[in-house]
N, C-alpha and C positions, 0 to 999 in steps of 0.2 A: 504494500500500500504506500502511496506517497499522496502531499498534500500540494496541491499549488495556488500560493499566497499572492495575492495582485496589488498593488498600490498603486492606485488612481489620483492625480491631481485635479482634481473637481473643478473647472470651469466658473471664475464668479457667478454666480447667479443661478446658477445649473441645478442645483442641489433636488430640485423636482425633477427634472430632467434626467438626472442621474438616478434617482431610483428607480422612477418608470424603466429604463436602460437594464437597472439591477434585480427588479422582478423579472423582467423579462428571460434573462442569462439562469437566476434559478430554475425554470420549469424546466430550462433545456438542457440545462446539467442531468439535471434529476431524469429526465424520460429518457435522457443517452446513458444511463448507468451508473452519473456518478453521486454523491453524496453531498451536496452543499451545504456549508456550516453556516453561510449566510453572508451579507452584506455589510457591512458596517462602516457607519458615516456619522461625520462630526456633529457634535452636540450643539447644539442653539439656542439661543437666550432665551433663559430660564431651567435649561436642563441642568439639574443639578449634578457635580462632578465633582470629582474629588480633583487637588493640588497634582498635577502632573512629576513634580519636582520633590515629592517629599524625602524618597530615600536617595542616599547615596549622595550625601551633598556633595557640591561643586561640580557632580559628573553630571543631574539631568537636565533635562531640558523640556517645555514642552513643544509639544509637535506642531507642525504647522497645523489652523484650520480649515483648511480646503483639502484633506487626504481623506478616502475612502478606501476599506480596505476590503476585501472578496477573499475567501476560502473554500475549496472543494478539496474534494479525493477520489483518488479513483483506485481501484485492488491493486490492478499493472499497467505497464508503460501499454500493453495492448489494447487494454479497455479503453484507454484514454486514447489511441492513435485511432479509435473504432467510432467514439463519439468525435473526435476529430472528423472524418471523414464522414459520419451520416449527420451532424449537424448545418455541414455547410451544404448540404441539401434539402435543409426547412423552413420551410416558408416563416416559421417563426423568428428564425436564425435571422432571415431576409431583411425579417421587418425590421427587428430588433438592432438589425447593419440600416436598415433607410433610415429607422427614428436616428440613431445615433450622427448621422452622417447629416440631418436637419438640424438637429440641436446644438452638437459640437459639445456633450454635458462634460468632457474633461477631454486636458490639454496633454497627458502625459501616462504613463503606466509602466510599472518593472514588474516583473514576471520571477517569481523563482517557484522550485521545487524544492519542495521539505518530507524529508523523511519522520515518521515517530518515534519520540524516542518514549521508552515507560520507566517506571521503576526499575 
């Protein structure tokens, strides 16, 4: 199993834009095989949140506000080359590549693969 973590720079203004974008990308992980942890997007006035910086002084920092972040998994690098390959034949995929491509809802994204680690 491996996990693949996304970091999105959110577009000013975007923040609806980008969810609609991130519901979208859930259903089609999910009906191609994989497992999505979910979406996750900056907090907005009034959401209550704890100090970013508490531990570890001098090192933290907090993050910028305009990052959203995406996590799925998938068993093997196969299943994942498998919903690679019949995603970009769905009409969902389509739509979810035209709304994006009208919106512009972020300006940036890194991509990695994470393996698990447990106890």
């Amino acid at each position: 199993m491996f996990t693949c973590f996304i970091r999105y720079q959110i577009a000013p203004g975007k923040l609806d834009a980008f969810r609609e974008y991130a519901h979208a990308w859930i259903a089609l992980i999910r009906k191609y095989g994989g497992t999505h942890h979910g979406y996750f997007v900056p907090g907005e006035a009034g959401d209550a949140l704890p100090d970013a910086t508490f531990s570890f002084p001098g090192l933290g920092r907090e993050g910028p506000p305009n990052v959203g972040v995406a996590l799925f998994s998938f068993p093997t690098i196969e299943a994942y080359e498998r919903y690679r390959r019949d995603v970009a034949e769905d009409e969902g995929c389509r739509a979810a590549t035209a709304r994006f491509d009208e919106t512009q809802c972020f300006s940036s994204y890194e991509r990695t693969f994470l393996v698990p680690m447990f106890e």
